[in-house]
N, CA, C and O atoms as a DFTB+ gen file, in Angstrom:
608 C
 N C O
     1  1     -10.533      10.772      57.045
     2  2     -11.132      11.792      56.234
     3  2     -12.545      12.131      56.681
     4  3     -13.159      12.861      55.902
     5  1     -13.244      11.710      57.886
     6  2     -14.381      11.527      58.121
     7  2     -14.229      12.397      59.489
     8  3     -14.242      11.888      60.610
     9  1     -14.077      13.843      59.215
    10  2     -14.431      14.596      60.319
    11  2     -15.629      15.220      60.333
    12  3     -16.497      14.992      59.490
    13  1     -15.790      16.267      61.540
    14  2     -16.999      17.103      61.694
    15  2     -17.471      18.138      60.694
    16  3     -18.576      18.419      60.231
    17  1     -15.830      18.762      60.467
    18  2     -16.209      19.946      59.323
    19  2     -16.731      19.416      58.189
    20  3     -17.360      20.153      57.429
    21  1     -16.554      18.067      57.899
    22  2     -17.381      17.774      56.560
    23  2     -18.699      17.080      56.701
    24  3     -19.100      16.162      55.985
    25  1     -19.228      17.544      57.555
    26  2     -20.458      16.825      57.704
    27  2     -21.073      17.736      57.501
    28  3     -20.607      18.854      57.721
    29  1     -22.607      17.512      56.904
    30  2     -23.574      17.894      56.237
    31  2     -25.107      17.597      57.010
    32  3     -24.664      16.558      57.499
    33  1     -25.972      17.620      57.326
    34  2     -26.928      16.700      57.688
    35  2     -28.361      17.685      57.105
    36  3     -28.708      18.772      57.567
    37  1     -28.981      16.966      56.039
    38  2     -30.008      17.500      55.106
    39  2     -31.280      16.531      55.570
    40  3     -31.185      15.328      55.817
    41  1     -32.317      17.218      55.622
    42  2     -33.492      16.769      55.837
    43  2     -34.128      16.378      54.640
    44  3     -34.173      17.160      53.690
    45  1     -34.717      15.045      54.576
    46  2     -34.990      14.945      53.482
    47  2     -36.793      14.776      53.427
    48  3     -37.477      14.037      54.134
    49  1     -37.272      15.758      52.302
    50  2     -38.598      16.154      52.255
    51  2     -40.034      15.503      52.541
    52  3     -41.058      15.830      53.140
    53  1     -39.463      14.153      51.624
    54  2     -40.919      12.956      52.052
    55  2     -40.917      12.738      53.398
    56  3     -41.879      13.205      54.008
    57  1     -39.919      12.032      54.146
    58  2     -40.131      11.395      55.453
    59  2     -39.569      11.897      56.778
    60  3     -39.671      11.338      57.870
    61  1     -38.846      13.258      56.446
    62  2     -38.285      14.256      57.753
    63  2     -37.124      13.245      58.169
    64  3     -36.861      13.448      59.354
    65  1     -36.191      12.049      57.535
    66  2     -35.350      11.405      58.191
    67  2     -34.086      12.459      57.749
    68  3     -34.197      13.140      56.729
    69  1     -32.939      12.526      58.566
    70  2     -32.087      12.899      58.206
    71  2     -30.705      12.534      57.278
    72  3     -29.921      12.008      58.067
    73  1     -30.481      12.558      56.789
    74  2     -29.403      12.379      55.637
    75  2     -27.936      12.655      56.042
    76  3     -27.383      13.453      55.285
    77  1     -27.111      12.145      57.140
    78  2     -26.102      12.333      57.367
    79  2     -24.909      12.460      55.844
    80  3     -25.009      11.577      54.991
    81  1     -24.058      13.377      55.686
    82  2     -23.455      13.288      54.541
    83  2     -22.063      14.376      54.400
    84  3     -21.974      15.601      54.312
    85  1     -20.758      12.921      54.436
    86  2     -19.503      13.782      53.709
    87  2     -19.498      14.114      53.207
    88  3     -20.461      14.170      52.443
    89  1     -18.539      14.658      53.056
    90  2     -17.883      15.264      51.747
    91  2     -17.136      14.510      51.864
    92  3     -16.309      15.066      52.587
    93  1     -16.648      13.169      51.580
    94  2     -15.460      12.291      50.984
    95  2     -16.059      11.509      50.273
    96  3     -16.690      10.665      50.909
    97  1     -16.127      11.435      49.119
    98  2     -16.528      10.264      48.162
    99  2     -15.374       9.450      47.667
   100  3     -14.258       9.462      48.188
   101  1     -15.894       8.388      46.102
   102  2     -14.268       7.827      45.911
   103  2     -13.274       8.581      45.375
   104  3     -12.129       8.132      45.308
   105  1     -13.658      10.066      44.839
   106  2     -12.567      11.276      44.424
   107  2     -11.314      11.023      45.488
   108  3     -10.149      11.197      45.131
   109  1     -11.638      10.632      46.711
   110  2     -10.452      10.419      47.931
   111  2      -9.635       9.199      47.709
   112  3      -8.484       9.223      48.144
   113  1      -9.894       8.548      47.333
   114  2      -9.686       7.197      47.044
   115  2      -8.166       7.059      46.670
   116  3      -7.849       7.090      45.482
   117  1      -7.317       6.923      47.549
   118  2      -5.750       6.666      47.115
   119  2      -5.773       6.191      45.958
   120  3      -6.816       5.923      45.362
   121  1      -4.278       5.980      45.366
   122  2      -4.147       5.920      44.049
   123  2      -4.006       3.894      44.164
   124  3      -2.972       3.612      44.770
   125  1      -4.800       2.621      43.723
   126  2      -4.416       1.886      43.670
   127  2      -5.304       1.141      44.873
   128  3      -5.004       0.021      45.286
   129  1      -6.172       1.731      45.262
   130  2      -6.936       1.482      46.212
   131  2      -8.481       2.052      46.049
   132  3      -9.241       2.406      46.950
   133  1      -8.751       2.027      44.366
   134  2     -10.143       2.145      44.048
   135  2     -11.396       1.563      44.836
   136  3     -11.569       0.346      44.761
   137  1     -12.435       2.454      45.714
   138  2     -12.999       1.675      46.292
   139  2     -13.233       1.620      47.796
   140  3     -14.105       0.992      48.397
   141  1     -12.234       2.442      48.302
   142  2     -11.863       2.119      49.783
   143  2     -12.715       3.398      49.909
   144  3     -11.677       4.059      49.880
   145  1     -13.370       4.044      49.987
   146  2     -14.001       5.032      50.242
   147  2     -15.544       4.236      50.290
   148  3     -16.341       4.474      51.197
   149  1     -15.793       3.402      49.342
   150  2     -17.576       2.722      49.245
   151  2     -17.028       1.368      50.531
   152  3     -17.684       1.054      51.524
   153  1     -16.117       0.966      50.249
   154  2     -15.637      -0.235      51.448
   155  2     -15.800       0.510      53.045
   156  3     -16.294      -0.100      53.993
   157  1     -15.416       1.574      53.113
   158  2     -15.277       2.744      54.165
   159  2     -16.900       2.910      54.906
   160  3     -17.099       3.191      56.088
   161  1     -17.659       2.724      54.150
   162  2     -19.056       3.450      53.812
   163  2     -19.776       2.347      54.500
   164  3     -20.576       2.538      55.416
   165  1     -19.398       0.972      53.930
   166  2     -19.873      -0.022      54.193
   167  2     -19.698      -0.723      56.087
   168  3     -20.492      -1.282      56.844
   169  1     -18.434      -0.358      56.191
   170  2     -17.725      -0.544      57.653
   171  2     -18.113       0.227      58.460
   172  3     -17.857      -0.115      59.614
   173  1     -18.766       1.377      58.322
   174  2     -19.310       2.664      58.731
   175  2     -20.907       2.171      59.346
   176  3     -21.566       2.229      60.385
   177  1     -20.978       1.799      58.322
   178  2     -22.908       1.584      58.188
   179  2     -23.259       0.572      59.075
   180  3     -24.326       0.683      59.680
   181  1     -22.256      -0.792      59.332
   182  2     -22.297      -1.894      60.293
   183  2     -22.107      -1.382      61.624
   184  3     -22.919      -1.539      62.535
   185  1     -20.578      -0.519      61.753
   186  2     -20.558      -0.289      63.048
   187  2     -21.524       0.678      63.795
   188  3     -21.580       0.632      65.024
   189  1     -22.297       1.568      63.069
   190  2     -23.463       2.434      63.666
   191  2     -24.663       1.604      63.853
   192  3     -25.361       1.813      64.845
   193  1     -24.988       0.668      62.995
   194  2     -25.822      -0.311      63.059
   195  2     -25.912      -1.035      64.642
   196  3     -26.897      -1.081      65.379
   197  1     -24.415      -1.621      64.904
   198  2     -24.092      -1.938      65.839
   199  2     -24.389      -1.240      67.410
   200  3     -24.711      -1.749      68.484
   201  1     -24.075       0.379      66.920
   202  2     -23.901       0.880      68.144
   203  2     -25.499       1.625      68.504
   204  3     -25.802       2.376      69.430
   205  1     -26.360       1.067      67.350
   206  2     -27.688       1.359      68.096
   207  2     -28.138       2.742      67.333
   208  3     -29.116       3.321      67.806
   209  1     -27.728       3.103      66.606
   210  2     -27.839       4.346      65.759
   211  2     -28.873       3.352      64.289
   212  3     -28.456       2.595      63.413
   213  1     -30.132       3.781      64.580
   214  2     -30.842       3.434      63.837
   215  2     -30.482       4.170      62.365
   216  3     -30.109       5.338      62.251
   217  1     -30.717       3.045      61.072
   218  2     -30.719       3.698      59.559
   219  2     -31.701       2.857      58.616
   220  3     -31.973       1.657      58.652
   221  1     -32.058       3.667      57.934
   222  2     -33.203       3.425      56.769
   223  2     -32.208       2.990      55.542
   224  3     -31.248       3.621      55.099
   225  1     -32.700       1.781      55.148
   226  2     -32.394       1.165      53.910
   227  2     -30.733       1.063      53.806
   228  3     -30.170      -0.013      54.007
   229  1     -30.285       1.801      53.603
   230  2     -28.366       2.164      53.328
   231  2     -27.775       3.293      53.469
   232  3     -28.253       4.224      54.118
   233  1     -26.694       3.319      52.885
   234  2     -25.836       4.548      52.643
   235  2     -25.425       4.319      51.198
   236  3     -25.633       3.492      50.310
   237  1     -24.704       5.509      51.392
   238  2     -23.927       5.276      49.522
   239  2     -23.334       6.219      49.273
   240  3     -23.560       7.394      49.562
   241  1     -22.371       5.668      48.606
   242  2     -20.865       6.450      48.167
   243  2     -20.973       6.495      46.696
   244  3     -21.061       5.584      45.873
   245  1     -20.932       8.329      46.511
   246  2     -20.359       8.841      45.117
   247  2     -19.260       9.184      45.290
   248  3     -18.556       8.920      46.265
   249  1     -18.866      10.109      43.922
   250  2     -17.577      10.487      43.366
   251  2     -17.490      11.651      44.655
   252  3     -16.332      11.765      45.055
   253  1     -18.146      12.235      45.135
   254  2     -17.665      13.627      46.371
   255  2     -18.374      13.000      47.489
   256  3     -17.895      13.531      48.491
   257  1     -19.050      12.355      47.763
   258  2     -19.554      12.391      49.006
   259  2     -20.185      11.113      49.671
   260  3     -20.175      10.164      48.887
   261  1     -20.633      10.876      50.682
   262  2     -20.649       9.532      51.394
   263  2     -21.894      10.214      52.424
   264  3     -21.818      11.056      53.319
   265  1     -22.961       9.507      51.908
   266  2     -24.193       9.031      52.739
   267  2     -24.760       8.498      53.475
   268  3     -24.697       7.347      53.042
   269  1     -25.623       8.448      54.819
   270  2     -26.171       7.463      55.714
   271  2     -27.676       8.354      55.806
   272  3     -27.843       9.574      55.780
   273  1     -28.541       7.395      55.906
   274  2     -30.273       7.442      55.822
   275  2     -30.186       7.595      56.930
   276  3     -29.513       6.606      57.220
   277  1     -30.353       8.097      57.823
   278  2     -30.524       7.647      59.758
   279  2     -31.430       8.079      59.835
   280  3     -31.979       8.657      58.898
   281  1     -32.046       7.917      61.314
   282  2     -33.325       7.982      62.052
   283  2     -32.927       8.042      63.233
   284  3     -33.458       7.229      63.990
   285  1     -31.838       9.025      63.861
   286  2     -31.403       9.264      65.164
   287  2     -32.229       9.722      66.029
   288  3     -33.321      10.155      65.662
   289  1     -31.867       9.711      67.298
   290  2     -32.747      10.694      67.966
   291  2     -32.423      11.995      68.767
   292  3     -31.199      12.067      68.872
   293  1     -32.951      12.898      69.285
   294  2     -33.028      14.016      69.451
   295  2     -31.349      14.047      70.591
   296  3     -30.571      14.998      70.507
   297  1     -31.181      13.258      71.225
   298  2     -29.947      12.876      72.059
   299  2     -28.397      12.392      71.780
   300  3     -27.369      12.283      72.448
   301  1     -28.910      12.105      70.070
   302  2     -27.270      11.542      69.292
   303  2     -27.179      12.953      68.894
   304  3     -28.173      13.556      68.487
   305  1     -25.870      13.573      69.012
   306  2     -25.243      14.147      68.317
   307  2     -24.054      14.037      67.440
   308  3     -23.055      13.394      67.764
   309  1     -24.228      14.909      65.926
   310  2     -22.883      14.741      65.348
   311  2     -21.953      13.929      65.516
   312  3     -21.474      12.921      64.997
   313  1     -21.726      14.988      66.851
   314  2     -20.036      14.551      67.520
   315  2     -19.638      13.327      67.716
   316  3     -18.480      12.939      67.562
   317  1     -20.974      12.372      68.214
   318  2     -21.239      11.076      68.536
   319  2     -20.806      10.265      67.914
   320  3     -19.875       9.488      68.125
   321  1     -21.830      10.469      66.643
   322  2     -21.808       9.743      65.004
   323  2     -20.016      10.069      64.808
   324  3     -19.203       9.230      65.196
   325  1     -19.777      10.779      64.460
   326  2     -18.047      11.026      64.244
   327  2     -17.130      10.230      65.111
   328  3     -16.352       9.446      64.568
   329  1     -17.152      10.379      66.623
   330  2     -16.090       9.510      67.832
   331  2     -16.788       8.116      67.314
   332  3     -15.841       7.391      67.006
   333  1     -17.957       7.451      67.091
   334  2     -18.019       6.115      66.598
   335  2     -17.323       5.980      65.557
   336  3     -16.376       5.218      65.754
   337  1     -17.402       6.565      64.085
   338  2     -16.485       6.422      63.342
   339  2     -15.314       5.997      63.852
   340  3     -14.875       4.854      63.728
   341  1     -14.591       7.244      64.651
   342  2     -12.888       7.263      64.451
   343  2     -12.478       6.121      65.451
   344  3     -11.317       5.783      65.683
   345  1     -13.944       5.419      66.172
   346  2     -13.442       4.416      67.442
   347  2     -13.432       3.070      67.222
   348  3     -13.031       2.188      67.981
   349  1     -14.035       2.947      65.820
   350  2     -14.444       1.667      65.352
   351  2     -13.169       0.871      65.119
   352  3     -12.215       1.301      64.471
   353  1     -13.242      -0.655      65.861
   354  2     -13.003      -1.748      65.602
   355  2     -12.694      -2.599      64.310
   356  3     -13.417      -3.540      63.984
   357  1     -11.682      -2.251      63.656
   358  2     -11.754      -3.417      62.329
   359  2     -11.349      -4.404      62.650
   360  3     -10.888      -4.266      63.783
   361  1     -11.210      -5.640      62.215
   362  2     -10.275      -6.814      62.223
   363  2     -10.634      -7.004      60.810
   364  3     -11.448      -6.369      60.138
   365  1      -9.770      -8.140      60.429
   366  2      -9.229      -8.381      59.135
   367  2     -10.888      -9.532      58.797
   368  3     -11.254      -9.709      57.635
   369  1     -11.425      -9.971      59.621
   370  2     -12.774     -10.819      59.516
   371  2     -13.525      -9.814      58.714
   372  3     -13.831     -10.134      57.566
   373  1     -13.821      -8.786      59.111
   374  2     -14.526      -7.792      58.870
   375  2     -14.508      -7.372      57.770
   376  3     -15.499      -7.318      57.042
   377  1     -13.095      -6.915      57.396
   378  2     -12.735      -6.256      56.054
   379  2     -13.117      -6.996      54.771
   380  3     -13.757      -6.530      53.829
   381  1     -12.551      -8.388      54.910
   382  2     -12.368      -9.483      54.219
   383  2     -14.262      -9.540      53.947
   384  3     -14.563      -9.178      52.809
   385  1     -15.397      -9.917      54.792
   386  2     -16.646      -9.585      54.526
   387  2     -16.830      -8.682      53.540
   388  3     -17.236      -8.985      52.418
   389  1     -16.599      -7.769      53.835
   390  2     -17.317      -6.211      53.428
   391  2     -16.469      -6.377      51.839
   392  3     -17.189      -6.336      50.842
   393  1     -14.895      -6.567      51.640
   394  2     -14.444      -6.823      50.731
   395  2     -15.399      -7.297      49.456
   396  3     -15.883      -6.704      48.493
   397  1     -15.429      -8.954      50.039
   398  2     -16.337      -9.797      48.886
   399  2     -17.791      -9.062      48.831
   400  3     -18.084      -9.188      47.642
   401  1     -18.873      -8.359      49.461
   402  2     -19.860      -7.933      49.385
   403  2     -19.412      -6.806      48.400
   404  3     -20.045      -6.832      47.344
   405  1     -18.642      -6.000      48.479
   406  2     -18.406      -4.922      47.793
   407  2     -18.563      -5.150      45.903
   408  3     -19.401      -4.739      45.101
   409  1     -16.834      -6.327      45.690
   410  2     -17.074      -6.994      44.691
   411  2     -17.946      -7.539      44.006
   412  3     -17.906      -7.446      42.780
   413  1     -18.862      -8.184      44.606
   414  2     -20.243      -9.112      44.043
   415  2     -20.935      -7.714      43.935
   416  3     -21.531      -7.710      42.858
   417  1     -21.133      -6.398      44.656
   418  2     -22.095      -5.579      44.627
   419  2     -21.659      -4.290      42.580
   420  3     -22.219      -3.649      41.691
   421  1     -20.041      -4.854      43.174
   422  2     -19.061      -4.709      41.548
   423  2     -20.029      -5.187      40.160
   424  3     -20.779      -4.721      39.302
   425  1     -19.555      -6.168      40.522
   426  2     -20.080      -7.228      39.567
   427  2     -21.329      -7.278      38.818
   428  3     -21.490      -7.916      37.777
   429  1     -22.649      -6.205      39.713
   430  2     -23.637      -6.469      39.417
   431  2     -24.327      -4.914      38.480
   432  3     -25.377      -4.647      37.896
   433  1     -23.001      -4.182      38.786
   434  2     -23.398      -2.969      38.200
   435  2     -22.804      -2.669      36.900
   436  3     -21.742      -3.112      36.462
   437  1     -23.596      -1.886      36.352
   438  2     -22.598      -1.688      34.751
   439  2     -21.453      -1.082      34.793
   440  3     -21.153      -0.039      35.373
   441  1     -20.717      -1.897      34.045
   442  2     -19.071      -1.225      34.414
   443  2     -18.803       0.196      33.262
   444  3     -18.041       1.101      33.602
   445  1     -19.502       0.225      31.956
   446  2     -19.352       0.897      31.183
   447  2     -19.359       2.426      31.706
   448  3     -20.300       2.859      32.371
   449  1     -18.028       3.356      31.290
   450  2     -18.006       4.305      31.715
   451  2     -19.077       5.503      31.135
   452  3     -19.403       5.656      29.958
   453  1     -19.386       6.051      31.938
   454  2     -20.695       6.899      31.819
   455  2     -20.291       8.760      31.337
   456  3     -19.412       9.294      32.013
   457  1     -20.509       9.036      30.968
   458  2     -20.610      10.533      30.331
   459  2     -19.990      11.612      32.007
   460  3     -18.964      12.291      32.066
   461  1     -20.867      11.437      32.956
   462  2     -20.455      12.214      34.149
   463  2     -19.285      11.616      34.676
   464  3     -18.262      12.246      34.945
   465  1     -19.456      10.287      34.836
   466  2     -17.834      10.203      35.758
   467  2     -16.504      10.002      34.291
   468  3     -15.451       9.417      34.544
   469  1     -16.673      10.356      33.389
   470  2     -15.748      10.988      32.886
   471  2     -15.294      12.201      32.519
   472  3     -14.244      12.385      31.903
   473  1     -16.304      13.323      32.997
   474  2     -16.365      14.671      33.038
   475  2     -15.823      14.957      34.256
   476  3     -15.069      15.929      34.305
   477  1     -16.049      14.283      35.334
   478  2     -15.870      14.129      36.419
   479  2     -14.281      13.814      37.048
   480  3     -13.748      14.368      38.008
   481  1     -13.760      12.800      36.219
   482  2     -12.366      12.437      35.955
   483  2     -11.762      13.606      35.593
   484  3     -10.875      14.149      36.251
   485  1     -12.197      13.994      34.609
   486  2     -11.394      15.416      33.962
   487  2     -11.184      16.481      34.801
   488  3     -10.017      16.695      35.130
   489  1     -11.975      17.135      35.185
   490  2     -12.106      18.093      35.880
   491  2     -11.892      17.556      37.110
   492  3     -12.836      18.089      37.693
   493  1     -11.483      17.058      37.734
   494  2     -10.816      16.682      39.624
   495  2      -9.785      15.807      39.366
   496  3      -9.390      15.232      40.380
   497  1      -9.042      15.426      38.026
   498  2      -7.907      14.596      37.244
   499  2      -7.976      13.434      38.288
   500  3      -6.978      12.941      38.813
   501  1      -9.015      13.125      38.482
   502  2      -8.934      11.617      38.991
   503  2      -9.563      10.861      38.155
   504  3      -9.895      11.164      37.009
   505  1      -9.840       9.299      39.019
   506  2     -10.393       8.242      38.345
   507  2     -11.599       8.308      38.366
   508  3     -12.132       9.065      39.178
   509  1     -12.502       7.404      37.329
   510  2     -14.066       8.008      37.708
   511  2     -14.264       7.102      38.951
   512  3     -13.387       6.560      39.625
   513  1     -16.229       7.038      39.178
   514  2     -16.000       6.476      40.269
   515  2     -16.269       5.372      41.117
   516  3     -17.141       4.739      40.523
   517  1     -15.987       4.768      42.226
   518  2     -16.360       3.931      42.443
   519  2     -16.763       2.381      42.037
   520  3     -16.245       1.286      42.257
   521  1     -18.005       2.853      41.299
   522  2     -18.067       1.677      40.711
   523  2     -17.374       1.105      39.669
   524  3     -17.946       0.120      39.203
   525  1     -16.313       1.404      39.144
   526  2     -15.208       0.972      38.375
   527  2     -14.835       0.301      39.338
   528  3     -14.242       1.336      39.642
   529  1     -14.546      -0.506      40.252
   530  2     -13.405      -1.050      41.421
   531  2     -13.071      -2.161      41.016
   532  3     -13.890      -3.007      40.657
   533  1     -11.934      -2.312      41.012
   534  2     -11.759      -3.548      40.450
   535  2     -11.102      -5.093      41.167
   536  3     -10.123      -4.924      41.894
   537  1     -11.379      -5.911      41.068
   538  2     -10.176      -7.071      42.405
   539  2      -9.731      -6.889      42.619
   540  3      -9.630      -6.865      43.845
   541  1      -8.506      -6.367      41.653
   542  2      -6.916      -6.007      42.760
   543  2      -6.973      -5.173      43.273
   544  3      -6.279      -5.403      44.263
   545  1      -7.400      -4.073      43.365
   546  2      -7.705      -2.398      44.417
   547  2      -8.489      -3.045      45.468
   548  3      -7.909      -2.885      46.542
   549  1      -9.565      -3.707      45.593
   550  2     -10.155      -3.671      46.619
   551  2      -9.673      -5.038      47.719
   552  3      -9.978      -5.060      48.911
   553  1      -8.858      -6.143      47.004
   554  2      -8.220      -7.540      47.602
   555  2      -6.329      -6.393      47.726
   556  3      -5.304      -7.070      47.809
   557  1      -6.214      -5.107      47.718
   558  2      -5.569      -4.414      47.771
   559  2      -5.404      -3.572      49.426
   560  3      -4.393      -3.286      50.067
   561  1      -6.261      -3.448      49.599
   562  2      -6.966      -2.625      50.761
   563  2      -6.603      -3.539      52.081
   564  3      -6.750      -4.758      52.169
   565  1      -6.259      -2.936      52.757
   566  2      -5.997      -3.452      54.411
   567  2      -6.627      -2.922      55.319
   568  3      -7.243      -1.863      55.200
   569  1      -6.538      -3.681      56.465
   570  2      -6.826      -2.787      57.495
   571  2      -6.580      -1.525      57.921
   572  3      -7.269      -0.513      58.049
   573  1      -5.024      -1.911      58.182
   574  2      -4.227      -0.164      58.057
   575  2      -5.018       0.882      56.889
   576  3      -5.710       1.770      57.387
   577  1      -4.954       0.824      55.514
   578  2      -5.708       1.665      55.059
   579  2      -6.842       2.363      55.192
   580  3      -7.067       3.535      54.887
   581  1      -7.797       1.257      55.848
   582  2      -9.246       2.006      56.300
   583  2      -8.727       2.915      57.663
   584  3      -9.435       3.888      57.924
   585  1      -7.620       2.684      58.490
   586  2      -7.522       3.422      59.626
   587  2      -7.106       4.595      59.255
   588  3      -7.440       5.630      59.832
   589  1      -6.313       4.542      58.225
   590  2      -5.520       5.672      57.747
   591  2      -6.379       6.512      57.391
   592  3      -6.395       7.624      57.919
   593  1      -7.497       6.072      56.179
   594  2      -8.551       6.736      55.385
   595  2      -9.691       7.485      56.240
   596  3     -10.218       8.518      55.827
   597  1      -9.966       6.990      57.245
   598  2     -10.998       7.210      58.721
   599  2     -10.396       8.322      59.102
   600  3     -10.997       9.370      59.341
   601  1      -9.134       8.157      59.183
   602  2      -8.380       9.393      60.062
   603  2      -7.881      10.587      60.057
   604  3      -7.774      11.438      60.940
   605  1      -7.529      10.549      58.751
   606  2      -6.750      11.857      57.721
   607  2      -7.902      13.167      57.923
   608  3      -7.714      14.247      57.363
């Protein structure tokens, strides 16, 4: 789900860094697999990390869209950032990480449903978002799924 046409890249006012940004949030989020869109986000953020693509603080996944802080330089393009995406490496080590970080990151937020992501539910007849995820959706999630979800 992480192509070119949905990329966005907004300058953001205080510090001129750029704001890489989908349009896939957890609204994408298969049915039973709450989550795999912020898990997505997370696998994303390591492997650019990895490949030398500098980022400020995090990323982060709402209900429409999926964020990265970067600090690229004048020589990365788009296209770049995207073929890393779709080229990235999972193994089940990986997932299984990002998994339990996700959960504990669960755990620490208020679960109580909020006024927008139930307006939000309504109107796109999905689930609200994200941070609802629950153990079994995200100890749900495979490898195959993130390839699938990357790819669509």
């Amino acid at each position: 789900m992480m192509h070119l046409k949905d990329v966005v890249i907004v300058m953001k006012n205080d510090d001129k860094l750029p704001v890489l940004v989908f349009s896939v949030g957890s609204a994408k989020d298969p049915e039973g697999k709450d989550g795999l869109a912020h898990l997505c986000e997370h696998l994303i953020f390591i492997e650019l990390t990895k490949r030398g693509i500098r980022q400020r603080e995090s990323a982060a996944t709402s209900y429409i869209h999926t964020s990265f802080f970067m600090n690229f330089d004048e020589d990365t393009k788009v296209e770049d950032i995207v073929n890393i995406i779709h080229s990235m490496e999972i193994t089940e080590e990986m997932l299984e990480s990002e998994k339990n970080i996700i959960l504990n990151e669960s755990y620490m937020t208020n679960v109580d449903i909020d006024k927008e992501s139930l307006l939000l539910s309504f109107l796109y007849s999905q689930k609200p978002d994200s941070k609802l995820t629950t153990p079994s959706c995200i100890n749900n999630i495979t490898v195959e799924d993130v390839k699938t979800f990357l790819e669509q």
